[in-house]
C-alpha positions as semicolon CSV with decimal commas, in nm:
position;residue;x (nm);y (nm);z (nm)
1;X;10,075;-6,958;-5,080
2;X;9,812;-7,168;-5,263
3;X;10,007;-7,436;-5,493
4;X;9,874;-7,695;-5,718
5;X;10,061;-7,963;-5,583
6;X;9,972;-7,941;-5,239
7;X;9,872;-8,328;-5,051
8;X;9,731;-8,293;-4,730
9;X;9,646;-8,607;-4,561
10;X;9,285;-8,435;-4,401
11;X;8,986;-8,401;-4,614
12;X;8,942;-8,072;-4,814
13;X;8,596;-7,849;-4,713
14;X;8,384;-7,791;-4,973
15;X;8,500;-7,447;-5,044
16;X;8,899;-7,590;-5,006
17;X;8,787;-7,813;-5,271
18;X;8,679;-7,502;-5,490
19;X;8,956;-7,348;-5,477
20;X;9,191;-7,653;-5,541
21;X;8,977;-7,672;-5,875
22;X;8,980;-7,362;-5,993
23;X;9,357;-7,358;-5,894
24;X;9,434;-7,681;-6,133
25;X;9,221;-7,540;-6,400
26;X;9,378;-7,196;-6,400
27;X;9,783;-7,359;-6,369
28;X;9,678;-7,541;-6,725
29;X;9,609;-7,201;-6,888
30;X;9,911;-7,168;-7,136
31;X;10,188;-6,885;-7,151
32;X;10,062;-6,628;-7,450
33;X;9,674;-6,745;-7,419
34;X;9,405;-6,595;-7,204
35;X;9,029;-6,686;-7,077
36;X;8,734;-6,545;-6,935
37;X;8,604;-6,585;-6,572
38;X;8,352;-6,733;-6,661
39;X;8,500;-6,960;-6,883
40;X;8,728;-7,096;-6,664
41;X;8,428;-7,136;-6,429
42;X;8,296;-7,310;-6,644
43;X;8,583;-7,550;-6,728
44;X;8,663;-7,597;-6,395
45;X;8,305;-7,737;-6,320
46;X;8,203;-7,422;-6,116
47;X;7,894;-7,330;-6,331
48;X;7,865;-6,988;-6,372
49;X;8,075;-6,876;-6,078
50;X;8,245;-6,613;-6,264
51;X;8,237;-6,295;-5,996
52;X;8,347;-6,598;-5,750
53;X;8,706;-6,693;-5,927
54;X;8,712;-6,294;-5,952
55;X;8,722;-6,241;-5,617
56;X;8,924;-6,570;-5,539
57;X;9,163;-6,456;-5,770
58;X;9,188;-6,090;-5,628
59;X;9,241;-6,301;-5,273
60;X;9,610;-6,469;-5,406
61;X;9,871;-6,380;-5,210
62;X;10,162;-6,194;-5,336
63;X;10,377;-6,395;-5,552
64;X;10,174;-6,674;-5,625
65;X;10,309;-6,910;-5,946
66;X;9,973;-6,920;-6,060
67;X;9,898;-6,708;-6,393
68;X;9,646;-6,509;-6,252
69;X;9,717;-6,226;-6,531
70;X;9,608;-6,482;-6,767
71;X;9,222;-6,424;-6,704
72;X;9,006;-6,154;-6,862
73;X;8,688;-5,999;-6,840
74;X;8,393;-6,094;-7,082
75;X;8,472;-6,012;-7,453
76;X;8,836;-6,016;-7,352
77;X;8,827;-5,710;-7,142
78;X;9,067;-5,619;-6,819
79;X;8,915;-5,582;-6,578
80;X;9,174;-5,422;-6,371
81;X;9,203;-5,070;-6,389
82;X;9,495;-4,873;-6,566
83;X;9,723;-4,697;-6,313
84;X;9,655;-4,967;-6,061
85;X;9,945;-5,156;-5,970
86;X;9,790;-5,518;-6,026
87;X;9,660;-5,383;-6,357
88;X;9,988;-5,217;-6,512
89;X;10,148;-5,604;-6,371
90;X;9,860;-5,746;-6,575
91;X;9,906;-5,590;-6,874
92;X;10,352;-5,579;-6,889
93;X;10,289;-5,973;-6,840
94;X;10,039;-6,024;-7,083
95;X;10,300;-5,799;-7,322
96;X;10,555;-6,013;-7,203
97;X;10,390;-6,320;-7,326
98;X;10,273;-6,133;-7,685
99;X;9,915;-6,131;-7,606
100;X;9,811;-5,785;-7,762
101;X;9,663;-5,566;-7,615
102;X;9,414;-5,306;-7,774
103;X;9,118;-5,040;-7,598
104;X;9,213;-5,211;-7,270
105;X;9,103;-5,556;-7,453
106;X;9,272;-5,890;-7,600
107;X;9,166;-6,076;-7,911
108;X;9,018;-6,363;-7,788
109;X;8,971;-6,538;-8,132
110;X;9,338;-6,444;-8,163
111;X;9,421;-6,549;-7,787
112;X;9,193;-6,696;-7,618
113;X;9,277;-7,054;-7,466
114;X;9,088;-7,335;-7,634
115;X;9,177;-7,691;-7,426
116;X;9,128;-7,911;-7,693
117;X;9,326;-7,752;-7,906
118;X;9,633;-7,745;-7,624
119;X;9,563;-8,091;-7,525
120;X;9,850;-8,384;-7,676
């Protein structure tokens, strides 16, 4: 299960190192706010990798402590399809956190993480 606090004594591959980016990036990404793929491409220093932390995302293992559900579609949109059973997770712990949820979107004005605000 990927972790954000893993050491490892033997140098990371490039794509380990990816990962372990977007990972840290994503674990910052506060209870009640949301961002875009591509945003938190961006912010993690992955250029415009968005379909990447898509499918890196999709790849987490079951259980995984990092807020996954936390990351939207462009224009705040999920992404993951009503009915589904990672979408209906989504959307009960975006509830859960009061992020609203309207059309299948969020608010990102209202929502949507901004790290300088959140930062000391």
């Amino acid at each position: 299960m990927p972790t954000v606090t893993e050491t490892s004594d033997t140098p990371q591959t490039p794509a380990e190192m990816r990962r372990t980016v977007l990972y840290l990036t994503l674990a910052q990404v506060p209870e009640g706010c949301v961002i875009s793929y591509g945003e938190l491409a961006h912010l993690a220093g992955l250029g415009r990798a968005a379909r990447w932390v898509g499918r890196t995302l999709s790849q987490l293992p079951d259980g995984t402590k990092l807020p996954w559900h936390r990351v939207l579609g462009a224009g705040g949109r999920i992404s993951l399809p009503v009915g589904s059973a990672s979408g209906d997770e989504q959307r009960a712990r975006l509830r859960g956190e009061g992020v609203t949820i309207r059309n299948n979107r969020v608010d990102i004005q209202r929502h949507g993480w901004r790290p300088v605000e959140h930062s000391g």
